[in-house]
N, C-alpha and C positions, 0 to 999 in steps of 0.2 A: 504494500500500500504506500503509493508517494504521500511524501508530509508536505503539510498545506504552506503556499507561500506563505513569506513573512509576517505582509501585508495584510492577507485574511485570515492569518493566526492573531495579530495585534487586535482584528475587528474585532472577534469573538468575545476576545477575551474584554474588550475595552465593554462588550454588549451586556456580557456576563455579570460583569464587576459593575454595571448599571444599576441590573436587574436585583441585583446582594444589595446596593446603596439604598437603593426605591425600599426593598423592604425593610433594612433596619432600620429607615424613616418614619417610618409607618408605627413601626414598635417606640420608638424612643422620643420622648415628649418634653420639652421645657418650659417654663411656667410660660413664654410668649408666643410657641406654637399651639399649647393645650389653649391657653386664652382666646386667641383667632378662630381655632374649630368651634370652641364654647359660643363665641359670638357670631358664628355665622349660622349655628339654630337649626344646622341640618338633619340635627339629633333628635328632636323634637318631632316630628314629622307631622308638625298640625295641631299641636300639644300647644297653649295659649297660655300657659303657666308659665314665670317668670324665675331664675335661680336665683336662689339670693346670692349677697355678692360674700359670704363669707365662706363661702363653698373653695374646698383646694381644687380650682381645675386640672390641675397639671395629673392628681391622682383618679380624677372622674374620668379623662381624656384617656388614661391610662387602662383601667377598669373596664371603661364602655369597649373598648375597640378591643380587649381580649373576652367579652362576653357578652356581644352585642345582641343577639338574640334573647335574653332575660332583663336588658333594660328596655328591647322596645318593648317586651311583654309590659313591663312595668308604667311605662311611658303609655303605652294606648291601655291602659286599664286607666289612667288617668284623665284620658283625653275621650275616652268611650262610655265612661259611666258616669251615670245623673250622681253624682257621688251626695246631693244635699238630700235625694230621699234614700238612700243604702244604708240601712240598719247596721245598728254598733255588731259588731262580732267580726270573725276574722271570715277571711276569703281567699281562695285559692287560685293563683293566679300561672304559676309554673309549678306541679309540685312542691316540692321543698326547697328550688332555687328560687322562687320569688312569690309571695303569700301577705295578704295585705290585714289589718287590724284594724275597725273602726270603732272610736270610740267616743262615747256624748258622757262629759262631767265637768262637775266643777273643776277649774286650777286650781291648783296648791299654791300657799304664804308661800314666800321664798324661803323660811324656814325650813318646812314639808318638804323643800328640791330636792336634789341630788345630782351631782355629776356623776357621767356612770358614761362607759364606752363598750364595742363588742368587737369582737374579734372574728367570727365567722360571716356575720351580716353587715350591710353595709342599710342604714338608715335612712328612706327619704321617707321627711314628715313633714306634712300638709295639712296647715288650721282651712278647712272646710267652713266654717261659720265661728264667729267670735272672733278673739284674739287674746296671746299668749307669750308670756317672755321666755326667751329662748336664750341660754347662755353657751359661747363657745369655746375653747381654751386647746391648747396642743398636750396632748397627753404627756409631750418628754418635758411639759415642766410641772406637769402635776405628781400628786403626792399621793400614793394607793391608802384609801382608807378601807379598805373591802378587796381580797384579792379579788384575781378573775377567777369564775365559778363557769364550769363548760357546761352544766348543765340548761343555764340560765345564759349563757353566753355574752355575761355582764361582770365590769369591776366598776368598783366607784373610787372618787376621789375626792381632795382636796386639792382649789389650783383657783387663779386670780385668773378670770375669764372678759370676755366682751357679750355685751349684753343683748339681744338685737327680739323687735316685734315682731311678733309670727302673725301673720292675716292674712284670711283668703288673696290667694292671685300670684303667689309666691311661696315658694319651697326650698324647703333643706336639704342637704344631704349632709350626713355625717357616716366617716370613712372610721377605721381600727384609732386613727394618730389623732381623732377628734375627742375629747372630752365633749360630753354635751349637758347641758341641764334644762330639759325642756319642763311645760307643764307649771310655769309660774304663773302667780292669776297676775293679769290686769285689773286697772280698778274699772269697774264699770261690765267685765266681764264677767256674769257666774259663772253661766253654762259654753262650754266647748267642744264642739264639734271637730274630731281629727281622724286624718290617717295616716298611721305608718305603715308602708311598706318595707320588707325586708327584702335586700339583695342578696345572694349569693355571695362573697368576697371570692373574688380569684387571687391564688399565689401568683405573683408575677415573676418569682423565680422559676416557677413548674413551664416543664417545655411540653 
Protein backbone atom coordinates (compact mmCIF):
# COMPACT_ATOMS: atom_id res chain seq x y z
CA UNK A 1 0.00 0.00 0.00
CA UNK A 2 1.74 3.56 -1.04
CA UNK A 3 1.65 6.17 1.92
CA UNK A 4 -0.37 9.15 1.32
CA UNK A 5 1.42 12.30 0.05
CA UNK A 6 2.63 14.64 2.57
CA UNK A 7 0.30 17.02 1.79
CA UNK A 8 -2.88 14.94 2.20
CA UNK A 9 -1.31 13.25 5.27
CA UNK A 10 -0.99 17.11 6.81
CA UNK A 11 -4.83 17.54 5.68
CA UNK A 12 -6.02 14.73 7.67
CA UNK A 13 -4.42 15.02 10.33
CA UNK A 14 -4.93 19.03 10.50
CA UNK A 15 -9.02 17.71 9.81
CA UNK A 16 -8.79 15.23 12.73
CA UNK A 17 -7.15 17.50 15.24
CA UNK A 18 -10.28 19.85 14.23
CA UNK A 19 -12.68 17.60 14.90
CA UNK A 20 -10.76 16.55 18.85
CA UNK A 21 -10.69 20.66 19.39
CA UNK A 22 -14.65 21.06 18.40
CA UNK A 23 -15.32 18.41 20.92
CA UNK A 24 -13.20 19.31 23.89
CA UNK A 25 -15.02 22.72 23.38
CA UNK A 26 -18.10 21.48 23.79
CA UNK A 27 -17.14 19.79 27.09
CA UNK A 28 -15.11 22.59 28.70
CA UNK A 29 -16.88 25.73 29.87
CA UNK A 30 -15.73 29.04 31.42
CA UNK A 31 -17.66 31.24 33.52
CA UNK A 32 -17.88 33.62 30.00
CA UNK A 33 -18.79 30.99 27.48
CA UNK A 34 -21.26 29.09 30.02
CA UNK A 35 -22.61 32.86 30.45
CA UNK A 36 -23.21 33.44 26.58
CA UNK A 37 -25.00 29.97 26.07
CA UNK A 38 -27.19 30.84 29.58
CA UNK A 39 -28.09 34.18 27.67
CA UNK A 40 -28.91 33.00 24.41
CA UNK A 41 -32.12 30.81 26.19
CA UNK A 42 -31.78 28.12 23.71
CA UNK A 43 -32.02 25.81 26.61
CA UNK A 44 -35.22 26.91 27.52
CA UNK A 45 -37.00 25.93 24.49
CA UNK A 46 -40.28 28.19 25.06
CA UNK A 47 -39.85 28.00 28.85
CA UNK A 48 -40.91 31.85 29.95
CA UNK A 49 -39.28 31.49 33.37
CA UNK A 50 -36.45 33.69 34.08
CA UNK A 51 -32.84 32.26 36.02
CA UNK A 52 -32.19 34.03 38.69
CA UNK A 53 -28.83 35.62 38.57
CA UNK A 54 -27.25 33.82 41.51
CA UNK A 55 -27.25 30.65 39.79
CA UNK A 56 -23.34 29.26 38.86
CA UNK A 57 -23.62 29.05 35.07
CA UNK A 58 -20.43 27.81 34.35
CA UNK A 59 -21.77 24.49 36.44
CA UNK A 60 -25.40 24.57 34.82
CA UNK A 61 -23.73 24.85 31.24
CA UNK A 62 -21.70 22.01 32.55
CA UNK A 63 -24.55 19.68 33.97
CA UNK A 64 -27.20 20.47 31.15
CA UNK A 65 -24.88 19.48 28.07
CA UNK A 66 -23.76 16.01 29.89
CA UNK A 67 -27.46 15.36 30.74
CA UNK A 68 -29.55 17.13 28.41
CA UNK A 69 -32.23 14.92 28.17
CA UNK A 70 -33.48 15.12 32.09
CA UNK A 71 -33.21 18.91 32.18
CA UNK A 72 -35.56 19.39 29.01
CA UNK A 73 -37.66 16.79 30.88
CA UNK A 74 -37.56 19.18 33.78
CA UNK A 75 -37.66 22.38 31.69
CA UNK A 76 -41.06 21.26 29.73
CA UNK A 77 -42.73 19.91 32.84
CA UNK A 78 -42.28 23.53 33.68
CA UNK A 79 -43.36 25.02 30.63
CA UNK A 80 -46.23 22.37 30.08
CA UNK A 81 -48.09 22.40 33.21
CA UNK A 82 -50.84 24.71 34.72
CA UNK A 83 -48.44 24.26 37.74
CA UNK A 84 -51.13 27.07 39.90
CA UNK A 85 -53.82 24.30 39.88
CA UNK A 86 -51.37 20.93 40.55
CA UNK A 87 -51.86 19.74 43.90
CA UNK A 88 -49.13 19.76 46.72
CA UNK A 89 -47.53 16.00 46.54
CA UNK A 90 -44.79 14.91 44.42
CA UNK A 91 -44.75 13.97 40.76
CA UNK A 92 -42.85 11.81 38.51
CA UNK A 93 -41.24 13.25 35.80
CA UNK A 94 -38.19 10.83 34.64
CA UNK A 95 -38.12 8.13 37.06
CA UNK A 96 -35.71 8.70 39.78
CA UNK A 97 -33.51 11.02 37.46
CA UNK A 98 -35.84 13.89 37.68
CA UNK A 99 -39.32 13.92 40.09
CA UNK A 100 -40.88 17.02 41.11
CA UNK A 101 -42.48 18.17 44.84
CA UNK A 102 -45.21 20.59 45.25
CA UNK A 103 -45.90 22.03 48.18
CA UNK A 104 -48.64 24.99 49.63
CA UNK A 105 -47.55 26.33 53.46
CA UNK A 106 -46.68 28.63 55.44
CA UNK A 107 -42.68 30.07 55.44
CA UNK A 108 -40.73 29.74 58.31
CA UNK A 109 -39.17 32.80 60.82
CA UNK A 110 -35.74 32.95 59.61
CA UNK A 111 -35.02 31.22 63.00
CA UNK A 112 -37.05 27.93 61.73
CA UNK A 113 -34.38 28.00 58.26
CA UNK A 114 -31.80 26.04 57.69
CA UNK A 115 -28.88 25.88 55.33
CA UNK A 116 -28.72 22.41 54.03
CA UNK A 117 -27.06 21.26 50.54
CA UNK A 118 -27.32 17.74 48.57
CA UNK A 119 -25.19 15.93 46.99
CA UNK A 120 -26.98 13.55 44.41
CA UNK A 121 -29.68 16.00 43.22
CA UNK A 122 -29.39 19.03 41.85
CA UNK A 123 -32.33 21.67 43.17
CA UNK A 124 -34.49 23.91 40.86
CA UNK A 125 -37.12 25.73 43.17
CA UNK A 126 -39.91 27.75 41.95
CA UNK A 127 -42.29 30.08 44.20
CA UNK A 128 -45.48 29.24 42.16
CA UNK A 129 -47.66 31.80 44.09
CA UNK A 130 -46.41 34.10 47.06
CA UNK A 131 -43.11 34.88 47.91
CA UNK A 132 -40.17 33.78 49.91
CA UNK A 133 -36.55 34.59 51.08
CA UNK A 134 -34.02 32.41 49.64
CA UNK A 135 -30.42 32.57 51.09
CA UNK A 136 -27.26 31.40 49.09
CA UNK A 137 -23.69 30.96 50.21
CA UNK A 138 -20.74 28.50 48.75
CA UNK A 139 -20.42 25.41 50.71
CA UNK A 140 -16.39 25.79 50.90
CA UNK A 141 -16.81 28.48 53.20
CA UNK A 142 -19.53 27.07 55.22
CA UNK A 143 -19.22 25.34 58.50
CA UNK A 144 -21.06 21.56 58.71
CA UNK A 145 -23.55 21.68 61.59
CA UNK A 146 -25.24 18.21 60.43
CA UNK A 147 -23.15 15.98 58.56
CA UNK A 148 -24.36 14.72 55.02
CA UNK A 149 -26.98 11.87 55.63
CA UNK A 150 -27.24 9.66 52.07
CA UNK A 151 -30.39 8.77 53.05
CA UNK A 152 -31.96 12.09 53.03
CA UNK A 153 -29.31 13.28 50.74
CA UNK A 154 -28.82 16.49 52.88
CA UNK A 155 -26.01 18.29 55.24
CA UNK A 156 -26.76 21.54 56.97
CA UNK A 157 -24.63 24.23 57.83
CA UNK A 158 -23.58 27.36 59.31
CA UNK A 159 -22.18 30.12 56.73
CA UNK A 160 -22.75 34.04 56.09
CA UNK A 161 -24.91 33.97 52.81
CA UNK A 162 -26.69 36.46 50.28
CA UNK A 163 -30.17 36.81 50.70
CA UNK A 164 -32.33 37.08 47.52
CA UNK A 165 -36.74 37.13 46.88
CA UNK A 166 -38.17 34.10 45.52
CA UNK A 167 -41.57 35.18 43.30
CA UNK A 168 -43.37 33.74 40.69
CA UNK A 169 -41.52 34.32 37.08
CA UNK A 170 -38.08 33.28 38.38
CA UNK A 171 -36.18 30.26 39.41
CA UNK A 172 -33.33 28.73 41.33
CA UNK A 173 -31.10 26.35 40.88
CA UNK A 174 -28.90 25.04 43.50
CA UNK A 175 -25.87 22.61 42.59
CA UNK A 176 -23.68 20.03 45.48
CA UNK A 177 -21.19 23.74 46.08
CA UNK A 178 -24.46 25.76 46.83
CA UNK A 179 -25.59 26.08 50.41
CA UNK A 180 -29.05 27.14 50.28
CA UNK A 181 -31.68 28.32 52.83
CA UNK A 182 -34.95 28.58 51.37
CA UNK A 183 -38.48 28.80 52.99
CA UNK A 184 -38.15 32.05 54.86
CA UNK A 185 -41.53 33.84 55.38
CA UNK A 186 -41.89 37.25 53.87
CA UNK A 187 -43.88 39.77 55.63
CA UNK A 188 -47.13 39.92 54.10
CA UNK A 189 -46.61 36.22 52.90
CA UNK A 190 -48.43 33.28 54.91
CA UNK A 191 -49.31 30.80 52.42
CA UNK A 192 -46.76 29.47 49.66
CA UNK A 193 -47.16 27.81 46.96
CA UNK A 194 -43.75 25.98 45.58
CA UNK A 195 -42.00 23.53 43.54
CA UNK A 196 -38.81 21.80 43.70
CA UNK A 197 -37.65 19.75 41.21
CA UNK A 198 -34.98 17.35 41.63
CA UNK A 199 -32.18 16.65 39.07
CA UNK A 200 -30.16 13.90 38.75
CA UNK A 201 -26.34 15.24 39.58
CA UNK A 202 -23.91 13.99 36.87
CA UNK A 203 -20.17 13.14 38.00
CA UNK A 204 -18.29 15.10 35.43
CA UNK A 205 -15.26 13.08 36.17
CA UNK A 206 -17.30 9.78 34.97
CA UNK A 207 -16.57 9.01 31.12
Amino acid sequence: MKPLPFHKTFLLLFVFSGVAISSLAQDTWTKTTAADWVNKSEWKKGLKLSLDTSTNKKVFAEQYHRNQAAWDKAFSFLRDSDLTKLKPGKYTIDGTNVYATITEAPSKEFEGSAWESHRKYIDLQYVIKGQETIGVAPVSKATVTKPYNEAGDSANYNVQGQYYVAMPGTFFLFFPSDAHRPNIKVAGYDGVKKIVIKIRMVDLGAE
